[in-house]
C-alpha positions as CSV (number, residue, x, y, z in Angstrom):
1,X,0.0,0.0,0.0
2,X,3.2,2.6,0.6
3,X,4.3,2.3,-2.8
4,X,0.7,2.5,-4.1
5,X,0.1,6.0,-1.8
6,X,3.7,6.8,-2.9
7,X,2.0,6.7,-6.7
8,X,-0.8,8.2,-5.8
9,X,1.0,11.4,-4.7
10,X,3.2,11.9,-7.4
11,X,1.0,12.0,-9.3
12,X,-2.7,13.6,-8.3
13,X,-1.5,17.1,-9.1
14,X,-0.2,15.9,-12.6
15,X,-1.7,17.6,-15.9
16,X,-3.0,14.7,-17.4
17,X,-4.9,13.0,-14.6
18,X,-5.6,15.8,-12.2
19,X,-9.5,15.9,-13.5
20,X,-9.4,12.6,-13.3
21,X,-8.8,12.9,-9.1
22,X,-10.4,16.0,-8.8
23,X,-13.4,14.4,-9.8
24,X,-13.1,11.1,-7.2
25,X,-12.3,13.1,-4.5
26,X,-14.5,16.4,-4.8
27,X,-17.5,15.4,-7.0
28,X,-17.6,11.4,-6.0
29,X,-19.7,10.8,-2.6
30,X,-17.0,8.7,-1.7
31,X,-13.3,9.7,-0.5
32,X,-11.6,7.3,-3.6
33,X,-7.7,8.4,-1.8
34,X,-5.7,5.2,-2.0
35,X,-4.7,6.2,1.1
36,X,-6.1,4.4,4.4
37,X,-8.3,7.4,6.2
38,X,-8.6,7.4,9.9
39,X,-12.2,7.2,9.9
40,X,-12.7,4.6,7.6
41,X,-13.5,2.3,10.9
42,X,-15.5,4.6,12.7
43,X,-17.5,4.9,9.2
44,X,-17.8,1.0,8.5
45,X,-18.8,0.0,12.3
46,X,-21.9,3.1,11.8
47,X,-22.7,1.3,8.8
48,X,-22.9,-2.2,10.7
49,X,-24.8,-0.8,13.3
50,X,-27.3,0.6,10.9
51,X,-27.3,-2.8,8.8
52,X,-28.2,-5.2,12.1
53,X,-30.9,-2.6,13.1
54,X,-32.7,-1.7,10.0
55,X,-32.5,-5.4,9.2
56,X,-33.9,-6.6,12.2
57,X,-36.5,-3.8,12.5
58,X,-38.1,-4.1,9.3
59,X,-37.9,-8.4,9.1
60,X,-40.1,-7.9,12.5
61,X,-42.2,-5.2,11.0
62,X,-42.9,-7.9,7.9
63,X,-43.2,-10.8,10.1
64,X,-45.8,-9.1,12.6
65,X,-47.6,-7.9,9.3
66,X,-47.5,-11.7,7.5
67,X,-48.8,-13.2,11.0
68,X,-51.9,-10.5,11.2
69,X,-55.1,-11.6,10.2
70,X,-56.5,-8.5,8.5
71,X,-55.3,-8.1,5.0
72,X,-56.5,-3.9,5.1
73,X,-54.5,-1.7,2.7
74,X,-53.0,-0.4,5.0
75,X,-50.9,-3.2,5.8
76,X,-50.7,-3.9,2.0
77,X,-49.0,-0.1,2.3
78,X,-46.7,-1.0,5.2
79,X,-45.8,-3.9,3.6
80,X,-44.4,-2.2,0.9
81,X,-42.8,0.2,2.9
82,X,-41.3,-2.7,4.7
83,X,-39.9,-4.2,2.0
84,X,-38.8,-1.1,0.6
85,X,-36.3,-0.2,3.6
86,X,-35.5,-4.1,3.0
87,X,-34.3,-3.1,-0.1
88,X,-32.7,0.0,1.3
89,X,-30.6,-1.9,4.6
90,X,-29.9,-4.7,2.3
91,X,-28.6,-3.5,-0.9
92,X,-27.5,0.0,-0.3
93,X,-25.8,-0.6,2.9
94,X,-23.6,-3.3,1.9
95,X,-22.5,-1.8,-1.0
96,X,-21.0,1.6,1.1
97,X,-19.3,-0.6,3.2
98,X,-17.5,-2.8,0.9
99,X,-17.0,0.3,-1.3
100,X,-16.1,2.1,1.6
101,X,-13.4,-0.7,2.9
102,X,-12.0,-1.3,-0.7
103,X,-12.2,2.5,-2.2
104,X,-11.4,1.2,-5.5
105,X,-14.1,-0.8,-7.4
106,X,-13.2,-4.1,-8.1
107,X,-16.6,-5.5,-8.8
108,X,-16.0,-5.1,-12.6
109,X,-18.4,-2.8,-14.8
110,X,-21.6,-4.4,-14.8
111,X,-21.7,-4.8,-11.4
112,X,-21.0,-1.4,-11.2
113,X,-23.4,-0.1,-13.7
114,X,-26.3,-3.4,-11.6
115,X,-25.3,-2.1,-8.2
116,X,-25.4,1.8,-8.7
117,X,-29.3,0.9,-10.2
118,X,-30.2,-1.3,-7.2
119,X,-28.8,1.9,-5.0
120,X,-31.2,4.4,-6.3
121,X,-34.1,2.1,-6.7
122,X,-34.6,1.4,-2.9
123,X,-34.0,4.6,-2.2
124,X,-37.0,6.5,-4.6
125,X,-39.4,3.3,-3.7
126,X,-38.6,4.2,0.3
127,X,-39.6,7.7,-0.7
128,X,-42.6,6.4,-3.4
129,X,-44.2,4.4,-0.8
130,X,-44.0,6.9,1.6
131,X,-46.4,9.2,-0.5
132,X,-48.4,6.5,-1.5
133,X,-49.0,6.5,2.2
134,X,-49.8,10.1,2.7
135,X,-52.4,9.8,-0.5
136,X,-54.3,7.1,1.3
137,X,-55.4,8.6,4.5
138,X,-55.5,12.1,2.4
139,X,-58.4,10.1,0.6
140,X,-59.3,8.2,3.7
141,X,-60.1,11.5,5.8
142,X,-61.1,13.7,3.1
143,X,-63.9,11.0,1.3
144,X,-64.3,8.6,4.1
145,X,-67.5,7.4,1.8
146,X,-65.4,5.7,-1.3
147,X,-64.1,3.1,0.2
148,X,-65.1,0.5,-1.8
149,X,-62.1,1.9,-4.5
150,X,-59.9,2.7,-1.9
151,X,-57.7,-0.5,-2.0
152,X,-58.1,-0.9,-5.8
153,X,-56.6,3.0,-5.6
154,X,-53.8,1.6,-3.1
155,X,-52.7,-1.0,-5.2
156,X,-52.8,1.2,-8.8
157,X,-50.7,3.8,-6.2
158,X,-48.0,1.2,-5.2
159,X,-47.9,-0.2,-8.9
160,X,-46.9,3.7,-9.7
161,X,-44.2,3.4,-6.8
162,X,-42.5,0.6,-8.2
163,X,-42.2,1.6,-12.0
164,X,-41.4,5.3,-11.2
165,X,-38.7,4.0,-8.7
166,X,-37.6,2.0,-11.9
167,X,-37.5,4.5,-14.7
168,X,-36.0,6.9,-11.9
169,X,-32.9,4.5,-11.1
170,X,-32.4,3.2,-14.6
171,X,-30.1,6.0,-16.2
172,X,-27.4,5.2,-13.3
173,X,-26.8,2.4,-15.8
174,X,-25.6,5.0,-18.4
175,X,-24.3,7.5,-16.2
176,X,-22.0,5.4,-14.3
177,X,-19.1,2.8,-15.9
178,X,-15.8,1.7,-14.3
179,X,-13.0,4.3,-15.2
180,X,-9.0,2.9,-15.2
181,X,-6.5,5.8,-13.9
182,X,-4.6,6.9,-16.1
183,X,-1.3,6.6,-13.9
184,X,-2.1,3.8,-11.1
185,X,-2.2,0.6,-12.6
186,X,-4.4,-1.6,-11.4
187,X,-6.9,1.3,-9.8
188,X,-10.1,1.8,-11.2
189,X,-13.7,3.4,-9.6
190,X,-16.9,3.3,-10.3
191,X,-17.8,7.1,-11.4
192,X,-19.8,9.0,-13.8
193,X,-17.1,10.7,-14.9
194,X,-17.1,11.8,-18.8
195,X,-20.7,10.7,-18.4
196,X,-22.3,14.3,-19.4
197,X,-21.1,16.7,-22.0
198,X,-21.4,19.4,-20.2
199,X,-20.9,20.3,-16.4
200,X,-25.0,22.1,-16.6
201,X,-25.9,18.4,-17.8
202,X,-24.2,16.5,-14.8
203,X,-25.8,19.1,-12.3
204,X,-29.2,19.0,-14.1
205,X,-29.1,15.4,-13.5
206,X,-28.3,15.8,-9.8
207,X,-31.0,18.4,-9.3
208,X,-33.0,16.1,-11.1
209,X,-32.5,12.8,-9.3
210,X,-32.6,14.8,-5.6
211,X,-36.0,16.5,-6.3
212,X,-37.6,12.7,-7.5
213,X,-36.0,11.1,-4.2
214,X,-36.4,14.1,-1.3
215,X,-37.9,17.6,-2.5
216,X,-41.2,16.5,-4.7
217,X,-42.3,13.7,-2.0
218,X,-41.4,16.1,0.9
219,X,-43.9,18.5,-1.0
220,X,-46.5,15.4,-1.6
221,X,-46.2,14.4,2.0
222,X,-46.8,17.7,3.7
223,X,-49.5,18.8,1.4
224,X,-51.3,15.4,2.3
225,X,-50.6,15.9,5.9
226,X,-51.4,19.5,6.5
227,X,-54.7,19.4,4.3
228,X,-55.5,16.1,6.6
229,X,-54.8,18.0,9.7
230,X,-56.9,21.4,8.3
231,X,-59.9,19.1,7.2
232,X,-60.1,17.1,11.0
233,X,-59.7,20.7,12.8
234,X,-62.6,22.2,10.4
235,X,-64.8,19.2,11.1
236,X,-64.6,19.8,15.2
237,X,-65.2,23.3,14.6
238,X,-68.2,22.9,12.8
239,X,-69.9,20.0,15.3
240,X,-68.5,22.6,17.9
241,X,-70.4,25.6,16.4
242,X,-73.1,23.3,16.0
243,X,-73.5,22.0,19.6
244,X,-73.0,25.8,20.8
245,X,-76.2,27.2,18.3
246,X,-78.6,24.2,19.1
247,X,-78.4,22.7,16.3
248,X,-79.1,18.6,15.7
249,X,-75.4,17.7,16.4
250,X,-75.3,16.6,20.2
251,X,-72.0,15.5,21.6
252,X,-71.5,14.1,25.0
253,X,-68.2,15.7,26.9
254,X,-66.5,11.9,26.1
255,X,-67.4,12.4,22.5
256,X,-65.4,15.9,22.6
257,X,-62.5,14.6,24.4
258,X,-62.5,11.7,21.4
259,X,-62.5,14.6,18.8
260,X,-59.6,16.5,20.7
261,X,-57.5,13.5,20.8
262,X,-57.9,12.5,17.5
263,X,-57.4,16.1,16.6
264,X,-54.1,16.3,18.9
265,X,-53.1,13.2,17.6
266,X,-53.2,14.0,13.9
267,X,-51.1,17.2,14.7
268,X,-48.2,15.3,16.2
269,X,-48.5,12.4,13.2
270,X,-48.3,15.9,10.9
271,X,-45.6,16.8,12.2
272,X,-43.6,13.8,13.1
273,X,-43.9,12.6,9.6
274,X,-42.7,15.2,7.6
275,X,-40.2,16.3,10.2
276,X,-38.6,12.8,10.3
277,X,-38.5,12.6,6.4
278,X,-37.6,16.1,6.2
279,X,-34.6,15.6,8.8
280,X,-33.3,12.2,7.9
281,X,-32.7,13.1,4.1
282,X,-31.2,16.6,5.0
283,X,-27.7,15.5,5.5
284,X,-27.7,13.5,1.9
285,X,-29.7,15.8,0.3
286,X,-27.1,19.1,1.2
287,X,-24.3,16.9,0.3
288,X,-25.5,16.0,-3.2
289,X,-26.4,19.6,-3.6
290,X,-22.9,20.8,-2.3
């Protein structure tokens, strides 16, 4: 490895290859140096931790849902969502850590071009799903009385999910290929490098790919959310204003303390919900727009 790092230093700040390393170590979300970093263990043991956890969370989230007895669409939805973060814990999480452990790529190109798709996929259906979720109780609390088309909407929702997750993850197979440096035998990454024409193209991409996985479902989500909250606040103000004038709506004090509940409860779903998702993509999403 010293005479490889040796290399590696002689020539990064070349003329011929210095786009070449510019690009793996400022543009790639990985640090590609040959050289060992100090934090590569602290970085690989936070990655285990999340693999054991999310694994075991979401295999007991799809036994539990497997062992019920109702087959509602909203389990079909969690299902989905399950299996989604599946697809996230056990496909995108191995992959940083043996990326992270080798920092070359030595998986070959397909592989590369396989794995990079499989990446994005799990991540827009976690995000997909997600919004399929908010769109069924926006439709559950808003026209309580269609139910009937309700899980026929569900499944036509998650069907979306799935192929827009697809189309959405497919161009990683053209963008990215496995690149040979030009001075390190032997070295080679998986980037996107020389994909795009033109450096507007590369970040129209990016903007592209971040608003399908964080911004447009963060949108969806809090829409749903907030209109679901505004529409069960309206509804106790009305039977409220109702009770108050006389009119035919007559609520007993435990069927107002059900009403404030369910409309305290909804508030802290609101805003647990889209502060969660909002949150937990905030680190990614300000380092793919960096």
């Amino acid at each position: 490895m010293s005479n490889v790092t040796k290399m590696y230093n002689s020539t990064k700040d070349s003329a011929i290859d210095k786009q070449f390393w510019d690009y793996f170590e400022s543009e790639s979300p990985y640090n590609t140096s040959l050289a060992i970093q100090t934090d590569g263990a602290c970085v690989v043991t936070v990655y285990f931790v999340l693999l054991f956890g999310g694994a075991a969370g979401n295999l007991a989230v799809l036994t539990t849902l497997a062992r019920s007895r109702r087959r509602s669409r909203v389990s079909l939805l969690m299902t989905h969502l399950a299996v989604a973060d599946v697809c996230v814990v056990c496909g995108v999480i191995p992959l940083e850590i043996g990326w992270k452990y080798t920092n070359a790529w030595l998986a070959g190109n397909f592989c590369c071009k396989l794995l990079l798709v499989l990446r994005a996929f799990g991540l827009y259906l976690s995000s997909n799903v997600l919004v399929c979720i908010s769109v069924d109780r926006f439709f559950a609390v808003l026209y309580p009385l269609r139910l009937p088309a309700a899980r026929t909407r569900s499944k036509q929702m998650l069907y979306c999910a799935w192929a827009m997750a697809l189309a959405c993850s497919l161009p990683q197979s053209v963008v990215f290929s496995v690149k040979q440096h030009p001075m390190v035998p032997g070295f080679s990454q998986c980037v996107s490098f020389e994909a795009f024409s033109s450096p507007y193209q590369e970040v129209a991409y990016n903007v592209f790919c971040l608003c399908a996985m964080y911004f447009l479902p963060l949108a969806v989500i809090t829409a749903c959310y907030v209109r679901i909250f505004a529409e069960i606040h309206h509804s106790s103000k009305e039977i409220e204003g109702s009770r108050r004038a006389g009119g035919p709506v007559r609520l007993r004090r435990s069927d107002r303390r059900v009403l404030q509940r369910a409309r305290r409860r909804t508030l802290r779903m609101t805003v647990t919900i889209v502060s969660v998702f909002a949150l937990c993509w905030l680190p990614y999403a300000t380092m793919c727009m960096w």
